[in-house]
C-alpha positions as CSV (number, residue, x, y, z in Angstrom):
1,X,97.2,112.0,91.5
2,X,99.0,114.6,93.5
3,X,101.4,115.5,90.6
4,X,98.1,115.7,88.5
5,X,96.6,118.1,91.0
6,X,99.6,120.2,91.4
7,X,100.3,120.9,87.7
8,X,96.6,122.2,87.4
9,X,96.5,124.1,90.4
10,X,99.8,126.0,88.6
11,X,97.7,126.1,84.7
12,X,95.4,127.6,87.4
13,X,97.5,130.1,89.0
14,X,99.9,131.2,85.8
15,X,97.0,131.6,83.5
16,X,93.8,131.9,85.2
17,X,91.5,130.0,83.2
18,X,89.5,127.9,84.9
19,X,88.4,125.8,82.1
20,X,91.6,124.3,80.1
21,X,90.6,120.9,78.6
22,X,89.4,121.4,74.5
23,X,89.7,117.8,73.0
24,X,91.7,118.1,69.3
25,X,90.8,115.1,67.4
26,X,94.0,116.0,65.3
27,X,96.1,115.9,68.6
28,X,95.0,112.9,69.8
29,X,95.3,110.5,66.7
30,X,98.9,112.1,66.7
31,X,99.6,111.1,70.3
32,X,98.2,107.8,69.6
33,X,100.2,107.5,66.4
34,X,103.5,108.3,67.8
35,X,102.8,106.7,71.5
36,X,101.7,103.2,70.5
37,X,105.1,101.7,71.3
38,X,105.0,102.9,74.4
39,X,101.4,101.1,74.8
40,X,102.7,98.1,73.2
41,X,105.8,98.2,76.0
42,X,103.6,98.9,79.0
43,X,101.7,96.2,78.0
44,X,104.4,93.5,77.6
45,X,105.7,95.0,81.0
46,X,102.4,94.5,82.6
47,X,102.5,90.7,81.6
48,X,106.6,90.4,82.3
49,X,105.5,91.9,85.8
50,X,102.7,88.8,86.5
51,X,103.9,86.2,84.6
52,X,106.0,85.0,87.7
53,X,103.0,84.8,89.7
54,X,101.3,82.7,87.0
55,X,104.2,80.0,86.4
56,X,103.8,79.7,90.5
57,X,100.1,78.9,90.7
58,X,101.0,76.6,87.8
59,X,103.5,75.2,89.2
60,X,102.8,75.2,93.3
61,X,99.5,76.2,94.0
62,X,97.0,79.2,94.8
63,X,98.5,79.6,98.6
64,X,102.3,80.0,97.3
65,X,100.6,82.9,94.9
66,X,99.1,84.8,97.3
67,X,102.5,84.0,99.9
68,X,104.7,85.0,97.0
69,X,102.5,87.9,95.8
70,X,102.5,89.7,99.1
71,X,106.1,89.2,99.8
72,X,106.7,90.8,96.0
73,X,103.9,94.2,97.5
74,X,106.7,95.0,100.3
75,X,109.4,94.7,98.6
76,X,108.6,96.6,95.2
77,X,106.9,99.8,97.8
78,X,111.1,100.8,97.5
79,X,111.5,101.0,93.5
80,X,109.8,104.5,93.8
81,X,113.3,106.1,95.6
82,X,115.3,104.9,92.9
83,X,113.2,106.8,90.2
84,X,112.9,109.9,92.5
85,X,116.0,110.2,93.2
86,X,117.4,110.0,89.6
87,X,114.7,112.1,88.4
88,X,115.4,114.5,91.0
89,X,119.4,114.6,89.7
90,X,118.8,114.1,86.2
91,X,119.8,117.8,85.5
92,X,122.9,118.2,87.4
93,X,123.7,114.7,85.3
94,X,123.0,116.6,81.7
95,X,124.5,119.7,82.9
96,X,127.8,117.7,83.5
97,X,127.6,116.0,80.7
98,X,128.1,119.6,78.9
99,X,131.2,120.7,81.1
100,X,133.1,117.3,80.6
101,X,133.0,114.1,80.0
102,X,135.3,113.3,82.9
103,X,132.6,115.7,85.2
104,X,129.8,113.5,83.9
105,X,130.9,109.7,84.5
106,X,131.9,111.1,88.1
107,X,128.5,112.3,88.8
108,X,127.2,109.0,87.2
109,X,129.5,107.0,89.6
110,X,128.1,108.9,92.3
111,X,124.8,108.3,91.6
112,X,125.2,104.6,91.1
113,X,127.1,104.4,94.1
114,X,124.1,106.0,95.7
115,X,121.5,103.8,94.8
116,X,123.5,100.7,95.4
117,X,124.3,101.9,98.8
118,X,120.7,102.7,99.0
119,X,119.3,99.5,98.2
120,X,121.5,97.7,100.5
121,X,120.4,100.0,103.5
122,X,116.8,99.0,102.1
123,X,117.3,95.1,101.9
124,X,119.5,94.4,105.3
125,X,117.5,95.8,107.1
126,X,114.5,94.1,105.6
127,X,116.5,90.7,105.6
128,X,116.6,90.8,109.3
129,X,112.9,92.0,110.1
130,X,110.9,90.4,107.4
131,X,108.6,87.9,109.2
132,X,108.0,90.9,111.8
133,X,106.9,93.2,108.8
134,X,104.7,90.5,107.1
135,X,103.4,89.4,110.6
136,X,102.6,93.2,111.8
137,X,101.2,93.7,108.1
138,X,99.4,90.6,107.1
139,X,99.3,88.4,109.9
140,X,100.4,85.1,111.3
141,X,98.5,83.4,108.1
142,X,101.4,85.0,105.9
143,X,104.4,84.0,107.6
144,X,105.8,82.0,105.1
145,X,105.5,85.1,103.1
146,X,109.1,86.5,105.2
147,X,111.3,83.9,104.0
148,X,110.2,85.1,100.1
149,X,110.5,88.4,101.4
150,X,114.1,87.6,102.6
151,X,115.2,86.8,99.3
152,X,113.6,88.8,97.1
153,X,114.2,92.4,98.6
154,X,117.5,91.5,97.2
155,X,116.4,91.8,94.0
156,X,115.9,95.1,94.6
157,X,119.9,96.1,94.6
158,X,120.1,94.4,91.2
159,X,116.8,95.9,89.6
160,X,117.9,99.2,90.6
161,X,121.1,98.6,89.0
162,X,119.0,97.8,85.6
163,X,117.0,100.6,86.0
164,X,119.4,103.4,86.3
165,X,122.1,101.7,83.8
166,X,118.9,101.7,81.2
167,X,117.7,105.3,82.6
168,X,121.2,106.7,81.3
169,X,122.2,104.3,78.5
């Protein structure tokens, strides 16, 4: 919403129209005709994100859900740094891929080593302190909830691994 805001606030101020938006039935079956992979995708995604918390009500009940589901709300608040941060350095990264190959894998490495670094600061921490955090956050009903949180903010080293080695492949 803020990035929304900002870009029209900058239409806004480059330009100086104050009305921008003229619908192009043309445009819009082209979007839709080129982007429905991407809908398809986001979809699949959607399910591939939930399906977890499916196979547990199947399998253990409607309290592990809602245990396992808030545990997985803390610890997926972090995957936005990882996608800043790369989008934030994705320009030095294509600018070194012109100078040299050599330049470029080292700025990789760095960046990798960055985010692994990164994730572990994120998860030990959040290893130690996890039923404090679910306690202060949900309450004493959710404690169970830390143990799951224990374990699964270290998924977050390896999915940021995925991400950035998918990002740049």
């Amino acid at each position: 919403m803020v990035l929304a805001i900002g870009l029209i606030t900058i239409y806004l101020h480059n330009t100086g129209k104050v009305w921008f938006l003229q619908w192009r039935w043309s445009v819009a079956s082209a979007l839709l005709r080129d982007s429905w992979p991407l809908i398809l995708s986001g979809m699949v995604v959607s399910i591939y994100m939930k399906i977890d918390q499916v196979m547990i009500k199947e399998m253990l009940g409607t309290k592990e859900v809602g245990l396992y589901a808030a545990a997985v709300k803390l610890s997926e608040a972090w995957y936005f740094l990882p996608v800043l941060i790369t989008n934030s350095l994705f320009p030095a990264i294509i600018k070194a891929k012109k100078v040299s190959q050599e330049f470029y894998y080292n700025r990789l490495q760095k960046l990798y080593d960055l985010m692994v670094w990164m994730a572990i600061a994120i998860a030990l921490p959040m290893t130690f302190l996890s039923d404090w955090i679910v306690n202060l956050l949900y309450g004493g009903e959710y404690n169970e909830a830390g143990n799951i949180l224990r374990v699964h903010i270290w998924a977050g080293v390896l999915n940021t691994l995925t991400n950035f080695i998918e990002y740049y492949r």
